[in-house]
C-alpha positions as CSV (number, residue, x, y, z in Angstrom):
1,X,-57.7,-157.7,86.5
2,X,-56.6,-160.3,83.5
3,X,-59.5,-162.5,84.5
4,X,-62.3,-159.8,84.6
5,X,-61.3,-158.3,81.4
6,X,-60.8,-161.6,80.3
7,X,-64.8,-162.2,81.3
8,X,-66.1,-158.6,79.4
9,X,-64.3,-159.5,76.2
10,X,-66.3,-163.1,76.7
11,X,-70.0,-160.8,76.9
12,X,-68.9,-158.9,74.7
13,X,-67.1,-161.3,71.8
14,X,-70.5,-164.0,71.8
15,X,-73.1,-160.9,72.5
16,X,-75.0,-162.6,74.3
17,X,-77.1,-160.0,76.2
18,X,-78.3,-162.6,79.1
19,X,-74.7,-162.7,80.6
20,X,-73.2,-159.6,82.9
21,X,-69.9,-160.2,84.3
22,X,-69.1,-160.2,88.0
23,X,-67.2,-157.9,90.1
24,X,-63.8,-159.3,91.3
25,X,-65.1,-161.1,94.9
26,X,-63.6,-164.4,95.6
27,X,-65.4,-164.8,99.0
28,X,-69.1,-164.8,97.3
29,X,-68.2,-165.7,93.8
30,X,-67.1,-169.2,93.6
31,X,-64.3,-170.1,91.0
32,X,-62.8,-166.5,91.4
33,X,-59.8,-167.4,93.5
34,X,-56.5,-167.6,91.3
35,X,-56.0,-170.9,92.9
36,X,-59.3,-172.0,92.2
37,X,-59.4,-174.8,89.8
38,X,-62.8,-176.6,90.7
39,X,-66.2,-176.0,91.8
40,X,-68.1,-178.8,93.6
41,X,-71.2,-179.6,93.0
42,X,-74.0,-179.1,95.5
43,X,-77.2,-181.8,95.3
44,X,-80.7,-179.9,96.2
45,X,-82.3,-182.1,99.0
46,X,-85.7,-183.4,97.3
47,X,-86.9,-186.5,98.6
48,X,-86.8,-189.2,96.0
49,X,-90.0,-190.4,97.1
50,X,-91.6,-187.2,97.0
51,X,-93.6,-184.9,95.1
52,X,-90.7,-182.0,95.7
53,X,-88.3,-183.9,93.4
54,X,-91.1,-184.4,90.9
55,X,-92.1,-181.0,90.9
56,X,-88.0,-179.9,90.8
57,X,-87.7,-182.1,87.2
58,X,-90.5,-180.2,85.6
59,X,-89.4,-177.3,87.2
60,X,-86.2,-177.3,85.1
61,X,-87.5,-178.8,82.3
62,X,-89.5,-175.7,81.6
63,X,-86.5,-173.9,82.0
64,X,-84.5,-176.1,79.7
65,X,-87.1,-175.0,77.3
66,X,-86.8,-171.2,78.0
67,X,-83.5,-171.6,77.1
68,X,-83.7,-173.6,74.0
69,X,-86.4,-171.5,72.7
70,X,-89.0,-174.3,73.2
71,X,-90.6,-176.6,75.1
72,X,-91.1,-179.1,72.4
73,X,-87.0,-179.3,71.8
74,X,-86.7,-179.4,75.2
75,X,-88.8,-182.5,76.0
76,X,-87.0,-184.0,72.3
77,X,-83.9,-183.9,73.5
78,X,-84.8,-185.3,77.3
79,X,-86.9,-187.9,75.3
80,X,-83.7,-189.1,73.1
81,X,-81.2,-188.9,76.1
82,X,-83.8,-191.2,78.2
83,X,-85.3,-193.5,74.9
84,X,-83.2,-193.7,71.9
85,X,-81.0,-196.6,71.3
86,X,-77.3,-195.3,72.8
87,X,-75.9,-197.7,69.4
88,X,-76.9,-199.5,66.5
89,X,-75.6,-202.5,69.1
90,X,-77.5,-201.5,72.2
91,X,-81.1,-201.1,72.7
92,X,-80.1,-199.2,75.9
93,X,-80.4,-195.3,76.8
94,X,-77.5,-193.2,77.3
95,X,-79.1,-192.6,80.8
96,X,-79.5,-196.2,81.1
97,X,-75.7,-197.3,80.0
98,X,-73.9,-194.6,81.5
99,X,-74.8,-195.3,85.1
100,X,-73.6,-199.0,84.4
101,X,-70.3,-198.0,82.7
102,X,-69.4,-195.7,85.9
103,X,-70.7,-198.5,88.2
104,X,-67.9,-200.6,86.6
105,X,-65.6,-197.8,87.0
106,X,-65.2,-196.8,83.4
107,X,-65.5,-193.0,82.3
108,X,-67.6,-192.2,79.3
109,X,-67.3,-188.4,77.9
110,X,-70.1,-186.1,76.0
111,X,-68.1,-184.0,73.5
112,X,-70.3,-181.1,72.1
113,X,-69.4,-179.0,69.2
114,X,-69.6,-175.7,70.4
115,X,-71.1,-173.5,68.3
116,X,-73.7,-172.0,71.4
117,X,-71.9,-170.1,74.6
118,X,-73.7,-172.3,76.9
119,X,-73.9,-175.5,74.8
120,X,-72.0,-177.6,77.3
121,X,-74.0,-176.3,80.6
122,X,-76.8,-177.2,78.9
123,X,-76.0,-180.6,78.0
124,X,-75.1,-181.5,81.3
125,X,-78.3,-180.1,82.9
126,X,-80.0,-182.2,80.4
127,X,-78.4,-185.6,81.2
128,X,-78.8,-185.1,84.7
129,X,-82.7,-184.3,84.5
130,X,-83.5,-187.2,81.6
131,X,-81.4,-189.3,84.7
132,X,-84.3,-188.8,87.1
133,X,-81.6,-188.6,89.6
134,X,-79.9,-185.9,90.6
135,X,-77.0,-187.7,92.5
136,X,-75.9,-188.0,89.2
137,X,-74.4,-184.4,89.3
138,X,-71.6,-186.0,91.7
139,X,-70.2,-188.0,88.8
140,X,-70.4,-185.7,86.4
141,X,-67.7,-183.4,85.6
142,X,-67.6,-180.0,83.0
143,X,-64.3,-179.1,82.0
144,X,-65.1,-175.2,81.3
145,X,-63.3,-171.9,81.1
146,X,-62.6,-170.3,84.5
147,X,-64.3,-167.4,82.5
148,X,-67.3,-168.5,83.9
149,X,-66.7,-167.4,87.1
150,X,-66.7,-163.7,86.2
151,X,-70.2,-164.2,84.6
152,X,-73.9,-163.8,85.7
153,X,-77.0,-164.6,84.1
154,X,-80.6,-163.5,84.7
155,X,-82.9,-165.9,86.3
156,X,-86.5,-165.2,86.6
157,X,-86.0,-161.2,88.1
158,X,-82.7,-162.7,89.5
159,X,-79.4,-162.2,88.5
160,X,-76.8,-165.1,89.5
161,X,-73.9,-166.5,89.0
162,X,-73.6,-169.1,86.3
163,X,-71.1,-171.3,88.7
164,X,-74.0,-171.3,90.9
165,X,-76.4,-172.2,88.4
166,X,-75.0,-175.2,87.3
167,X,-73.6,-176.2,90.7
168,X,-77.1,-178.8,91.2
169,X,-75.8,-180.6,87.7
170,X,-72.0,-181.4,88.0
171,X,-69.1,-180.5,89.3
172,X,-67.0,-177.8,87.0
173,X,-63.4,-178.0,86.2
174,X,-61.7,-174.4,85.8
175,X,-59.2,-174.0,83.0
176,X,-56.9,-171.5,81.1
177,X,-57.3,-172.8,77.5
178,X,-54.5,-171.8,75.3
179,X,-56.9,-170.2,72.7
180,X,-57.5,-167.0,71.2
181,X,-60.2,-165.9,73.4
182,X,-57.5,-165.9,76.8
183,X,-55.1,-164.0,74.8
184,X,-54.2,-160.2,75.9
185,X,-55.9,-159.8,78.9
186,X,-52.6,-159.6,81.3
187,X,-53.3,-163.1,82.7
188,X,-50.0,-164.5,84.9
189,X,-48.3,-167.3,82.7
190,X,-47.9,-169.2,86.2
191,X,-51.0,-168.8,87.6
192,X,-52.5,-170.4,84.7
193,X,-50.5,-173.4,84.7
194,X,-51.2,-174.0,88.2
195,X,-54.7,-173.6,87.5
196,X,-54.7,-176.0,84.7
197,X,-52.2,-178.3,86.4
198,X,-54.3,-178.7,89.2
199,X,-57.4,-179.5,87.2
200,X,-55.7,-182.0,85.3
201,X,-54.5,-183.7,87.9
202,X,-58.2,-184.1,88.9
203,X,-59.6,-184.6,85.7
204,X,-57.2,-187.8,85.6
205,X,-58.0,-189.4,89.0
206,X,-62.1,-188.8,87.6
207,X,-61.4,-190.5,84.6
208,X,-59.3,-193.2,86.4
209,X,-62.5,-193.5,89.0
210,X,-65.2,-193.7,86.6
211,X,-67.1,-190.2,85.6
212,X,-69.1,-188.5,82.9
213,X,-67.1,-185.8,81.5
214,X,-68.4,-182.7,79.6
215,X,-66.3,-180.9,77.4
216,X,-66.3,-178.5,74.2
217,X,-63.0,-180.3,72.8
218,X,-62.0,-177.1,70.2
219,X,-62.4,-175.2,73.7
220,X,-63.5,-172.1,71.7
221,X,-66.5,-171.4,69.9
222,X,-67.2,-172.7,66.5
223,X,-67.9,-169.5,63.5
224,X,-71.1,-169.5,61.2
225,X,-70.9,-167.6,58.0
226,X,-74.1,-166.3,56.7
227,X,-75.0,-164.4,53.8
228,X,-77.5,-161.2,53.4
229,X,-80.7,-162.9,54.0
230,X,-79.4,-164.9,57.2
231,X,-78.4,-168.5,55.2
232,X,-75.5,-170.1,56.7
233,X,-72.9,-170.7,53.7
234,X,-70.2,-172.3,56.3
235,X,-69.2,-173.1,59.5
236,X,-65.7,-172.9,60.9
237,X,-64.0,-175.3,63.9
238,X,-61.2,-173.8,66.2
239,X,-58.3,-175.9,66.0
240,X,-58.7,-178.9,68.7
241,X,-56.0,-178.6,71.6
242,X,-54.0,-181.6,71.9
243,X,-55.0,-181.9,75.4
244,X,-58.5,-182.1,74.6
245,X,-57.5,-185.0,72.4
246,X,-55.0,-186.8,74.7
247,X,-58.2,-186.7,77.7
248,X,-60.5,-187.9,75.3
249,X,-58.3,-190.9,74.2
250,X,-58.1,-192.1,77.9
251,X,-61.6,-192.1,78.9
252,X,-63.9,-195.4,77.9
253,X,-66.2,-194.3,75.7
254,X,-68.0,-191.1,73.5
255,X,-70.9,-190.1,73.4
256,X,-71.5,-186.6,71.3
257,X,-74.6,-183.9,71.6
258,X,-75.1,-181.2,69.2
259,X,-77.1,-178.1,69.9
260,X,-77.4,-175.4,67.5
261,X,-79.4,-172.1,67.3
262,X,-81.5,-171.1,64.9
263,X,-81.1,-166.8,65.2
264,X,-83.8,-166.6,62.5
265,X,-86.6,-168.6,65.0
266,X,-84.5,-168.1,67.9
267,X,-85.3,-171.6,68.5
268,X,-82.6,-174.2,69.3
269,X,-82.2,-177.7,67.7
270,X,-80.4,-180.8,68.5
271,X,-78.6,-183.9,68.0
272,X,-77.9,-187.0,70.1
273,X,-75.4,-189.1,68.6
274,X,-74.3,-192.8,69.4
275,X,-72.0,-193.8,71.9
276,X,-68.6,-194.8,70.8
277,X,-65.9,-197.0,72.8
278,X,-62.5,-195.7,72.3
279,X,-61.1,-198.9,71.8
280,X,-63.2,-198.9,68.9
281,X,-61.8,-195.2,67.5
282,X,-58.0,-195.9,68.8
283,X,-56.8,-198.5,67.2
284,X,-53.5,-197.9,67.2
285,X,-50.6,-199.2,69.7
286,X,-49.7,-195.2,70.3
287,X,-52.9,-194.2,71.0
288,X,-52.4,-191.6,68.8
289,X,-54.7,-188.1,69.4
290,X,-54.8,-187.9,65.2
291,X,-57.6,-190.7,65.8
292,X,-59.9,-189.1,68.0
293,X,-59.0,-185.8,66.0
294,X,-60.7,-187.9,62.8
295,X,-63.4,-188.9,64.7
296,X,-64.9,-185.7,65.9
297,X,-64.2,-184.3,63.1
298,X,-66.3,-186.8,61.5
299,X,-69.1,-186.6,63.8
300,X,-69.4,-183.2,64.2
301,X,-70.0,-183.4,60.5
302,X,-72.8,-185.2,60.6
303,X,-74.3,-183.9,63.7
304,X,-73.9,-180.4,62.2
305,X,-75.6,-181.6,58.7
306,X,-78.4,-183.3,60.2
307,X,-79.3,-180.3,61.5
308,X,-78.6,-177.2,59.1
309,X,-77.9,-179.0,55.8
310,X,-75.1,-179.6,53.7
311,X,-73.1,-176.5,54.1
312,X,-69.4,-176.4,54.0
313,X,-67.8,-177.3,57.5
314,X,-63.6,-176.7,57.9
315,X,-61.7,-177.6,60.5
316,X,-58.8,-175.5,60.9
């Protein structure tokens, strides 16, 4: 099955050990369904008065950690997504802006590089616990390969589906990127334009409604050169869809998170960049995508550079 093939190649392309892939089971794997475009998210019931919920934040902040290869960056990056400044004009957190900017009805979109498989699932588990508030996963949305519903993770002495995993942080919006990574794996033409029409068509009426959208704009994941002893001597960006530039130009504002791995350590580090209004990057009457296009490409930059040095970065 295209999907399922499509899903090894995935495990097998990023070697990432942690992830199986699923057998073909659309009534216990959610996402699975070839008219499946969207997962919803489902809110665990702590009591927000409680000790549960407190215990439920440390909880997965110790499993942030796991995953970042330490606590410390773990409780960094909740720390600048809660604390630091969202811009050199406001004094206010990301977690303290956002909320406001949805309140009004306006969308705001984290934009993450994508040079780590699970980059963006980690981002949004990290807003959502530096939030406090876990009814925050209703307004956030990850735009993410339908991939992911063919693959498992292990959890503890579990193995589980990563749909499922993510389900208490956001909602997930399935797509069929036009990228090298879908290519030859005897996926129908139609069924993935119904899958991405219908998640468009979503995506638009969340962005019109006020949401916080996650998304790897190249859609694929970013190269790192290295030499003999491990140095990285460049790093390499995937061409950015046009759609990913069109969305990005109709929500209100960006805000950008980098995460990158450190294979040496095995630890992860990060980035939390400021929050830009588009009005601010789109200039133009047209709108044109070529502005947003300069703009990542311009923060990326220095998000990358901040945190491996000045090594070469093309964007093809």
């Amino acid at each position: 099955m295209g999907f399922q093939n499509w899903g090894k190649n995935h495990k097998e392309r990023v070697e990432c050990t942690a992830t199986g892939v699923l057998e073909f089971n659309p009534d216990l794997y959610p996402g699975q369904g070839l008219e499946d475009n969207y997962i919803e998210t489902e809110v665990p019931n702590f009591d927000d008065h409680g000790v549960i919920r407190a215990i439920g934040l440390k909880v997965i902040q110790r499993k942030l950690g796991n995953e970042l290869g330490s606590q410390a960056t773990a409780k960094s990056l909740l720390r600048d997504l809660r604390h630091r400044p969202s811009s050199p004009e406001n004094n206010q957190s990301l977690t303290k802006v956002i909320p406001e900017m949805l309140a009004e009805g306006k969308s705001v979109a984290f934009v993450v590089p994508h040079f780590l498989m699970n980059d963006l699932g980690l981002v949004m588990v990290a807003y959502t616990t530096a939030s406090g508030n876990f009814e925050t996963a209703k307004t956030n949305q990850m735009v993410t390969n339908k991939t992911v519903s063919f693959e498992s993770k292990e959890v503890g002495k579990k193995t589980k589906p990563v749909p499922s995993i993510l389900r208490p942080f956001g909602n997930q919006l399935l797509i069929v990127p036009a990228t090298d990574s879908t290519k030859g794996y005897d996926i129908d033409a139609d069924v993935a334009t119904s899958i991405n029409r219908g998640s468009m068509q979503k995506l638009t009426r969340f962005i019109r409604d006020g949401s916080t959208i996650f998304i790897a704009p190249s859609g694929s994941l970013g190269k790192t050169e290295m030499d003999a002893e491990g140095n990285i001597i460049k790093m390499i960006f995937p061409k950015f869809p046009s759609q990913s530039l069109s969305m990005l130009s109709r929500v209100d504002a960006i805000a950008s998170v980098t995460l990158f791995k450190n294979y040496k350590t095995g630890v992860t580090t990060h980035d939390v960049g400021d929050l830009k209004l588009v009005k601010e990057i789109v200039t133009s009457k047209q709108q044109s995508p070529g502005e947003i296009q300069d703009y990542l490409k311009s923060i990326f930059t220095i998000n990358l550079q901040k945190l491996v040095g000045e090594v070469p970065i093309e964007f093809l």
